[in-house]
C-alpha positions as CSV (number, residue, x, y, z in Angstrom):
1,X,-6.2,2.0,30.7
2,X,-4.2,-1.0,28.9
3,X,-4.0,-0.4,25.3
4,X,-3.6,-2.5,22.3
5,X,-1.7,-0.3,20.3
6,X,1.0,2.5,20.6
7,X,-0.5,4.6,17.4
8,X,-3.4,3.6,15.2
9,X,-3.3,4.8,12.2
10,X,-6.4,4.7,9.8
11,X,-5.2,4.6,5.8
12,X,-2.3,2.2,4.3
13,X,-1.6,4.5,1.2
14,X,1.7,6.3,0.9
15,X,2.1,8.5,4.3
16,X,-0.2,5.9,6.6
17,X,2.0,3.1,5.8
18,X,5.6,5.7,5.8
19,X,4.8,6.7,9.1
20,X,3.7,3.2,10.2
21,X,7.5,2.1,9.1
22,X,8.8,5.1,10.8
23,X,7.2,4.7,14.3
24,X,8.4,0.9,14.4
25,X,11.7,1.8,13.6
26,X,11.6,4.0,16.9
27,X,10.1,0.9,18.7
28,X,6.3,2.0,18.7
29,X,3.7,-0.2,18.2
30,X,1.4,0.2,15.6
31,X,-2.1,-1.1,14.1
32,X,-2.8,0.3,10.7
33,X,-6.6,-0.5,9.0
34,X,-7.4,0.2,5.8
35,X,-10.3,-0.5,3.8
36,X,-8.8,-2.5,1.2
37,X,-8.1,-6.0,1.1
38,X,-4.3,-7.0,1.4
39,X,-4.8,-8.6,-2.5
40,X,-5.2,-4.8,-3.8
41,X,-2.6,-3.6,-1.4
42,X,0.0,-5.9,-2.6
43,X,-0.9,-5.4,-6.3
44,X,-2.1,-2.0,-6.8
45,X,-3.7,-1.7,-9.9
46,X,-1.7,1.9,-11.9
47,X,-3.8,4.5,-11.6
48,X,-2.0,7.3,-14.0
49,X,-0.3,9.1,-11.9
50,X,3.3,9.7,-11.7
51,X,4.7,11.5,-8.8
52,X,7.4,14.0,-9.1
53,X,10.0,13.4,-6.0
54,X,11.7,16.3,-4.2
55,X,15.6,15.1,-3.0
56,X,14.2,15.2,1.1
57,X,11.5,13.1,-0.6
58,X,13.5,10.3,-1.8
59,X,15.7,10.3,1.1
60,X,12.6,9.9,3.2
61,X,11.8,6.4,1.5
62,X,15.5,5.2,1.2
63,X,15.3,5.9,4.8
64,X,12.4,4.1,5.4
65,X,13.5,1.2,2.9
66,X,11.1,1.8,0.5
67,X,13.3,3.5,-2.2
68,X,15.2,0.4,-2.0
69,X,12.1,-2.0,-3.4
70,X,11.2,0.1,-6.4
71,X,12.4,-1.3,-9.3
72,X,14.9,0.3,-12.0
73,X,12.9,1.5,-14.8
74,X,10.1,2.9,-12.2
75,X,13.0,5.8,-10.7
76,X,13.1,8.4,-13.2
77,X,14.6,11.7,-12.7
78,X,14.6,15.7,-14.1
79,X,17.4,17.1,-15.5
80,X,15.3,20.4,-15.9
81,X,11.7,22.0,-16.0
82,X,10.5,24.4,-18.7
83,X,7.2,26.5,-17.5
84,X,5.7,28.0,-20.8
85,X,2.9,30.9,-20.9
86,X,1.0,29.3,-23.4
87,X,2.3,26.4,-25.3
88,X,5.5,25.6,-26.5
89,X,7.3,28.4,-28.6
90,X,4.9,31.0,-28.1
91,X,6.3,33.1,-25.6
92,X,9.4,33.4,-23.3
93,X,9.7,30.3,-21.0
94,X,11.3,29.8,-17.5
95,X,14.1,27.7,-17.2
96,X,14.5,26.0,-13.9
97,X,18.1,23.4,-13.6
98,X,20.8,22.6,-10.9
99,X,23.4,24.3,-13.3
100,X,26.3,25.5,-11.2
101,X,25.2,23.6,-8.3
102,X,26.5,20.4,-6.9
103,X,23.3,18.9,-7.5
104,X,22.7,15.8,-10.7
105,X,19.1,16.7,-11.0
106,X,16.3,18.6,-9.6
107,X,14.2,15.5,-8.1
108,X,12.6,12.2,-9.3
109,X,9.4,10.7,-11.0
110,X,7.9,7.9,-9.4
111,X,4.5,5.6,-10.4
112,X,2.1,6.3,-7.6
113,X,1.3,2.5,-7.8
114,X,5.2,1.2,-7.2
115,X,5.3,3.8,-4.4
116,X,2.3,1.8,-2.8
117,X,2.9,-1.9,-3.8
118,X,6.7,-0.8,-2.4
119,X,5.8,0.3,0.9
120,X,3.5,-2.9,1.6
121,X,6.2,-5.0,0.7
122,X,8.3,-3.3,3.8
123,X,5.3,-3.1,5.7
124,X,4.5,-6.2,5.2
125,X,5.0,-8.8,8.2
126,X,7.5,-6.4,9.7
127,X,7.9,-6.6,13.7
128,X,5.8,-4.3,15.8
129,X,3.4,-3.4,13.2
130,X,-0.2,-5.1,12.2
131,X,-1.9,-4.4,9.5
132,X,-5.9,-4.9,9.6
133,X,-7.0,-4.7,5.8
134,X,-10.9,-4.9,4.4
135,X,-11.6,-2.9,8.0
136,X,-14.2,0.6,7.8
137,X,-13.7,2.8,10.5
138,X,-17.3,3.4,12.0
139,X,-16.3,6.0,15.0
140,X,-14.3,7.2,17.1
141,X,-14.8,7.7,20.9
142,X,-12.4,9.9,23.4
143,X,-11.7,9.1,26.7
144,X,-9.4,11.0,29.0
145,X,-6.2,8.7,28.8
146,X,-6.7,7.1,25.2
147,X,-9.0,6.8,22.2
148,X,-11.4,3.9,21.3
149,X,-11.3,3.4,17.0
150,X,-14.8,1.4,16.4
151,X,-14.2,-0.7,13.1
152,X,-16.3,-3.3,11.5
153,X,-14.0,-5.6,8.9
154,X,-15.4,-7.4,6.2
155,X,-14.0,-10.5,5.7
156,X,-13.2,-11.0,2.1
157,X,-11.6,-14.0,0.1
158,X,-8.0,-14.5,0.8
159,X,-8.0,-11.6,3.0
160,X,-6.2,-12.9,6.1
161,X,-7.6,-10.5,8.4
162,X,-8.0,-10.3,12.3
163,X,-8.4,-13.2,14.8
164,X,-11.4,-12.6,16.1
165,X,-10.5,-14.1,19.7
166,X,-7.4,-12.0,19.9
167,X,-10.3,-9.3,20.6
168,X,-12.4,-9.3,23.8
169,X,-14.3,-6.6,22.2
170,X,-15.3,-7.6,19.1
171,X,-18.6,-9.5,17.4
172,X,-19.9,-11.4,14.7
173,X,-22.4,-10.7,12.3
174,X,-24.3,-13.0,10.0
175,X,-23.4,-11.1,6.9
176,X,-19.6,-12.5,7.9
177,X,-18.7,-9.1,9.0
178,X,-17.1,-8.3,12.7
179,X,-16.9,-5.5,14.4
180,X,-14.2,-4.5,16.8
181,X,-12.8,-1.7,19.0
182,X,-9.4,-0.8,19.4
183,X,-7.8,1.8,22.7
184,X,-4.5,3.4,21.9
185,X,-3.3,6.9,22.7
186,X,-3.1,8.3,19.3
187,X,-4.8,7.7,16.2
188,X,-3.7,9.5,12.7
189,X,-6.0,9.6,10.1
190,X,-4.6,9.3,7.0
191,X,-7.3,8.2,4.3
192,X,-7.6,10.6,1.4
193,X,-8.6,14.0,1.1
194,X,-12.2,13.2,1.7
195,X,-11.7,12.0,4.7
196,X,-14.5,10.1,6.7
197,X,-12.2,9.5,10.0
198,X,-11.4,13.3,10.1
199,X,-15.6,14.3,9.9
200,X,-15.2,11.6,12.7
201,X,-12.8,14.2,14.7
202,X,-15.0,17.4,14.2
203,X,-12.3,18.7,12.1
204,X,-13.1,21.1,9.4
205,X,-11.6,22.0,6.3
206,X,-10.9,24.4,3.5
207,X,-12.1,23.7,0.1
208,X,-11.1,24.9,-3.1
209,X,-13.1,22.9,-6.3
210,X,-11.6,24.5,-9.1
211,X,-14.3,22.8,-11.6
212,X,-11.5,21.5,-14.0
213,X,-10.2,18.2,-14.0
214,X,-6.7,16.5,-14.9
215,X,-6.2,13.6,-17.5
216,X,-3.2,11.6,-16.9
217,X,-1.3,8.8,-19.3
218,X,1.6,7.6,-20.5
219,X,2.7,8.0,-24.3
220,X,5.9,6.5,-26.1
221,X,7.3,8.9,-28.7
222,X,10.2,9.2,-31.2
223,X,12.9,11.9,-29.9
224,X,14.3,12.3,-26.6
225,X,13.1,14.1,-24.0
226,X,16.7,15.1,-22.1
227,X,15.0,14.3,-18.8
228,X,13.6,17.7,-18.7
229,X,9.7,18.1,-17.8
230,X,7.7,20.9,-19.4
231,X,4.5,22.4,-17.7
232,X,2.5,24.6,-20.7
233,X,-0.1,27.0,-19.3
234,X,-2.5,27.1,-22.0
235,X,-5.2,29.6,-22.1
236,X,-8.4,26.6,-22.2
237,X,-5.9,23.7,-21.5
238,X,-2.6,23.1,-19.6
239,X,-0.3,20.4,-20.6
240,X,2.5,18.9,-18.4
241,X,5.1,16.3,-20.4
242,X,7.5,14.3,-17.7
243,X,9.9,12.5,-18.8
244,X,10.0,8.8,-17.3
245,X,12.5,6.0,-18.3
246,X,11.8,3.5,-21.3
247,X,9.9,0.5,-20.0
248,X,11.2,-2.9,-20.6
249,X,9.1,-4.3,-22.8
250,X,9.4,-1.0,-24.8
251,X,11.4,-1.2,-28.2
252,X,14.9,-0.2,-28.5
253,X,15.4,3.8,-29.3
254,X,11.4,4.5,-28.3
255,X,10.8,7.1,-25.3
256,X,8.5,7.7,-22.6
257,X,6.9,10.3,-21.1
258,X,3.6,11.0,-18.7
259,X,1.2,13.5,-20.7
260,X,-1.0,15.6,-17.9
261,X,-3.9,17.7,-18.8
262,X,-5.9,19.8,-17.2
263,X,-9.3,21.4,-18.5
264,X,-12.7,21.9,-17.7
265,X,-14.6,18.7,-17.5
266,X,-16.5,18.3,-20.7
267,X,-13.1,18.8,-22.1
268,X,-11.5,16.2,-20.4
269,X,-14.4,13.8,-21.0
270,X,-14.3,14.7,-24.8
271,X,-9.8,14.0,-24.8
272,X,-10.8,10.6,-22.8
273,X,-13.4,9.8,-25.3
274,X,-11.1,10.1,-28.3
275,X,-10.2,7.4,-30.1
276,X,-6.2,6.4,-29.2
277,X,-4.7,8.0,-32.7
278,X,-7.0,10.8,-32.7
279,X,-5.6,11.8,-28.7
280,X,-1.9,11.1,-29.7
281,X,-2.5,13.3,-32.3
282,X,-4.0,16.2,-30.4
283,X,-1.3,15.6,-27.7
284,X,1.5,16.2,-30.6
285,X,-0.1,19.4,-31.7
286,X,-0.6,20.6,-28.2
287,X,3.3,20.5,-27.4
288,X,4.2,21.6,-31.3
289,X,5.6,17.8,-32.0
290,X,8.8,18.5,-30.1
291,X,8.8,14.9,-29.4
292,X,7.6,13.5,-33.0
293,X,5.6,11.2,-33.3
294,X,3.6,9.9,-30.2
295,X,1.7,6.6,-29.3
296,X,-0.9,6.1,-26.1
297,X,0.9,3.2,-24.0
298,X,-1.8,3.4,-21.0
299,X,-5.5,3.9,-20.2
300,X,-6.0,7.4,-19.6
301,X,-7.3,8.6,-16.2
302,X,-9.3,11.8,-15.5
303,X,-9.7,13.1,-11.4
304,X,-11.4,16.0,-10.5
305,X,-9.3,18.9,-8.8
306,X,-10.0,19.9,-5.6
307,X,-7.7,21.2,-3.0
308,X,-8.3,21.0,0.7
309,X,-6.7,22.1,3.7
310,X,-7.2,21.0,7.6
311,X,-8.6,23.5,9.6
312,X,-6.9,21.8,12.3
313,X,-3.6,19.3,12.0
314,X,-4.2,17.7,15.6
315,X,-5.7,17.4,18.7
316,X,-6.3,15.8,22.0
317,X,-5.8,12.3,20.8
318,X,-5.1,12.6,17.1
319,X,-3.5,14.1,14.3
320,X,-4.1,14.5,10.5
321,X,-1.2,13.0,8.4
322,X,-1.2,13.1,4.4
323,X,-4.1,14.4,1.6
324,X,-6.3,13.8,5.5
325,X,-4.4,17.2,6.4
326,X,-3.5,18.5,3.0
327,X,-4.9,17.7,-0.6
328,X,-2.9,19.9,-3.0
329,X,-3.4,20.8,-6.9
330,X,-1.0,18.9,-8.9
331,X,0.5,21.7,-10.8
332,X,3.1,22.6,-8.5
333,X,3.4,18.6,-7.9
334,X,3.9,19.0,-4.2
335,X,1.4,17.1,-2.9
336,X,3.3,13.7,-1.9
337,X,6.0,15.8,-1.0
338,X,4.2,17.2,1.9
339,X,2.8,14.4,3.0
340,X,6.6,12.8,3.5
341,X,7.8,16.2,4.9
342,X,4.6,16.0,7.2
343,X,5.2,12.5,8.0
344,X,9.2,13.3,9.1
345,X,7.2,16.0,11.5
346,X,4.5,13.8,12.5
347,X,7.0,10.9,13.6
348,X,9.8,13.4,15.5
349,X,6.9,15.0,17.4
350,X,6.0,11.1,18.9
351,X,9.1,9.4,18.8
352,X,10.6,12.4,20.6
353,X,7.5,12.2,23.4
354,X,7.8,8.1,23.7
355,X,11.6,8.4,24.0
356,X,11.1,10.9,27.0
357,X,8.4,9.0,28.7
358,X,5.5,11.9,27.9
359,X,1.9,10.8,26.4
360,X,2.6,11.2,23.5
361,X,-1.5,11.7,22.0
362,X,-1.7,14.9,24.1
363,X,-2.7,17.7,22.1
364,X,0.8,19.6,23.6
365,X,2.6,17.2,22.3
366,X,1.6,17.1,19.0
367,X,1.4,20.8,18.4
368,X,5.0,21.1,17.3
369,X,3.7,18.7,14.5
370,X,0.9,21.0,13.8
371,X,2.6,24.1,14.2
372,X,5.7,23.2,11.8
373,X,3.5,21.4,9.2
374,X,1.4,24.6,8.7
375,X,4.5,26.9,8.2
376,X,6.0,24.7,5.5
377,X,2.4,24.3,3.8
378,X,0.6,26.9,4.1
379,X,2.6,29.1,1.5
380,X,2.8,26.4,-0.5
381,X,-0.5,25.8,-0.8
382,X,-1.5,29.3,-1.0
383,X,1.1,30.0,-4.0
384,X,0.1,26.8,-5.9
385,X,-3.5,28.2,-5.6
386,X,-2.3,31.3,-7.2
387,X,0.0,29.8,-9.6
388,X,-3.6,28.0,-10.9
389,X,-5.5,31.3,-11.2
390,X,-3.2,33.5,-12.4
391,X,-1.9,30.9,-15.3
392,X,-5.8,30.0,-16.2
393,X,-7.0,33.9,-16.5
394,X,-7.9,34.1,-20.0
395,X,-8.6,38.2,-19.5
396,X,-5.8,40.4,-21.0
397,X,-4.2,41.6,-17.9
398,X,-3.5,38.7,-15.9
399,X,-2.2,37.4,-19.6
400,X,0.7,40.6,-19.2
401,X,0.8,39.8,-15.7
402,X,2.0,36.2,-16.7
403,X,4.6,36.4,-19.1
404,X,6.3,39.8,-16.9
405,X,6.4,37.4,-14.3
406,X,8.1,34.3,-16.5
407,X,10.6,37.0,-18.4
408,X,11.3,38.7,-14.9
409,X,12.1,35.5,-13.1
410,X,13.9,34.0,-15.7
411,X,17.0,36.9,-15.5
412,X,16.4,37.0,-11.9
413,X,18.7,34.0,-10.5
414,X,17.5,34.2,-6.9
415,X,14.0,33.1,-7.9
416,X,15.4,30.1,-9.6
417,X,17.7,29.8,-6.4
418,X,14.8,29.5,-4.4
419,X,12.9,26.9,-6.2
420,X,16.0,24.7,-6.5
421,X,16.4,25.2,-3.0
422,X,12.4,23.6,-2.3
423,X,13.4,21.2,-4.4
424,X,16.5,19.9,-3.0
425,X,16.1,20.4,0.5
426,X,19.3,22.5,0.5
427,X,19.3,26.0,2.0
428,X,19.8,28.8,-1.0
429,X,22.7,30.4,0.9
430,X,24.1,26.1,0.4
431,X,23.7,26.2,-3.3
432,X,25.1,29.8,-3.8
433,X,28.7,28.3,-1.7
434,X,28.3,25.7,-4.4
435,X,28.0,27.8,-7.2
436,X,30.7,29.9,-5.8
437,X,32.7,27.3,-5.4
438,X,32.3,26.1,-9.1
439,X,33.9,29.3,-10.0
440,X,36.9,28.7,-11.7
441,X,39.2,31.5,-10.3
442,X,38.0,29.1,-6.8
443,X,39.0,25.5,-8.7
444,X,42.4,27.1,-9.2
């Protein structure tokens, strides 16, 4: 069956529009739809969140020529990350730095919204990939050589759309709608953790609602942060401070940092309904006014927190890319990260079946995808899900349990090798030649 598209991939956040690049790179072409129109795709509106960068992470976009469009003041980095049992002072905390390695930091902060308005603008009109914006997904049907993607797209102002007559499938309706069909091998769904495309697929999924929900803003204070990030498990409350570059309309000698909390949800709806001096005040007392004195620069955003997990990452036809596959906590701040790890997978698993003349949308040849994906994530998720319950046990026990843990790993360097080693991408055997190597008996 003739098709009109290498790959269709449903969702232009992030990981849709990073694989899109990467496919079209190889020579693949792609159709991406998304549901918004390409107005509120080429300005995102900032939605809060910052996202922390691991190095594989920022090489992924530099690769993809994304890194490259994000303005200066929007690439922060981490120097170091201080996790606290409790908040700040109150009991032993772990240190976790690139100290003796040949590493500058230990990864990067990004605004979720310049990662999005930066990957449109290199998605945007590049060769080999069309993007359908204001477009719904209604279903999906399987045949034995291809998939057919149903879609009805709603025509809104200064949307450019699709040309109708480019379709022989498609229709009109009189509220200005069309709809459409599309045949293509594969088709990825990548559109949020609450996927509608992967109910579409029959694919289940694991989910964890933790019934707590995160707050996230941005607050300009007095000292200097040192680039290092703090994450304070409080016993009702846990507060992360990352540190982010000054802005430029900023004043001269002011900071910046993202403030993240997390609580149960009439907590987080009493902290958002705060007046802004009465918040900046409790966010001083919460982290002991290491930073002096503090000032709300942004709305403040609440989400709720719920993790998911695929049961499934493909299939005869398809494959789950992003928060479709994975939705992670944000403690561990890993969930972008393995949605560009998944992504690198994703695209090597097709690329390396097109380039070989196999089909690629066959379930064999997207298992290696599948199969690698879950190995990285799995633990990942799992330990992040554990981090959470441990560090929000209020009961006495898990209370010891916690700070043995934090005292123990902080004298024990290969758990802090480890973590630098997720981090960086870099093997811990790597970073111990490079510490050895810093030696200075070696520099001799």
């Amino acid at each position: 069956m003739t098709t009109d598209a290498d790959v269709v991939i449903v969702g232009a956040g992030p990981s849709g529009l990073a694989l899109a690049l990467s496919l079209v790179q190889a020579g693949l072409q792609v159709t991406l739809l998304e549901q918004q129109s390409q107005a509120q795709l080429a300005q995102p509106r900032p939605d809060g969140r910052e996202i922390a960068l691991t190095h594989p992470s920022m090489h992924s976009l530099e690769r993809l020529g994304i890194w490259q469009r994000l303005h200066a003041h929007e690439r922060s980095f981490v120097q170091q990350a201080v996790v606290h049992d409790g908040y700040v002072g109150q009991h032993w905390p772990l240190h976790i730095h690139p100290l003796g390695t040949d590493l500058t930091m230990l990864g990067g902060m990004v605004p979720n919204h310049a990662i999005r308005r930066s990957a449109w603008q290199e998605a945007a009109g590049i060769e080999g990939l069309e993007i359908i914006t204001s477009a719904s997904v209604s279903h999906i049907q399987m045949h034995s050589d291809c998939a057919q993607v149903f879609y009805t797209q709603h025509h809104a102002p200064g949307d450019e759309g699709k040309d109708e007559s480019a379709a022989d499938n498609s229709r009109s309706s009189s509220d200005g709608s069309s709809t459409h069909s599309l045949y293509t091998p594969l088709v990825v769904a990548a559109d949020s953790r609450f996927s509608q495309v992967r109910r579409m697929l029959g694919v289940g999924v694991h989910m964890h609602d933790t019934g707590r929900s995160v707050l996230v803003c941005r607050m300009q204070h007095e000292l200097p942060h040192q680039h290092i990030a703090h994450e304070c498990f409080g016993y009702q409350r846990t507060l992360a401070i990352l540190p982010l570059l000054p802005q430029p309309e900023m004043e001269e000698g002011l900071h910046l940092c993202s403030v993240v909390i997390t609580s149960d949800n009439a907590d987080i709806e009493h902290l958002a309904s705060l007046d802004e001096d009465s918040f900046a005040q409790e966010v001083q007392a919460l982290f002991q006014h290491r930073l002096g004195e503090m000032q709300l620069t942004s709305p403040r955003h609440s989400y709720p927190l719920i993790a998911t997990y695929a049961q499934r990452f493909s299939g005869q036809r398809f494959a789950l890319l992003g928060d479709a596959a994975i939705g992670m906590h944000p403690v561990t701040a890993h969930g972008f990260n393995l949605g560009l790890s998944g992504m690198e997978l994703l695209s090597q698993a097709i690329v390396s079946a097109f380039e070989q003349g196999y089909d690629w949308g066959n379930a064999a040849s997207l298992q290696s995808y599948a199969n690698a994906h879950h190995r990285h994530a799995w633990p990942i998720y799992q330990g992040t899900n554990a981090i959470v319950k441990l560090f929000t046990d209020q009961r006495p026990l898990p209370r010891l349990l916690r700070q043995a843990v934090l005292r123990g790993a902080e004298h024990f360097p290969p758990v802090k090798l480890a973590i630098v080693s997720q981090l960086s991408g870099h093997s811990p055997w790597r970073l111990l030649q490079s510490q050895w190597q810093r030696l200075p008996f070696m520099r001799r």
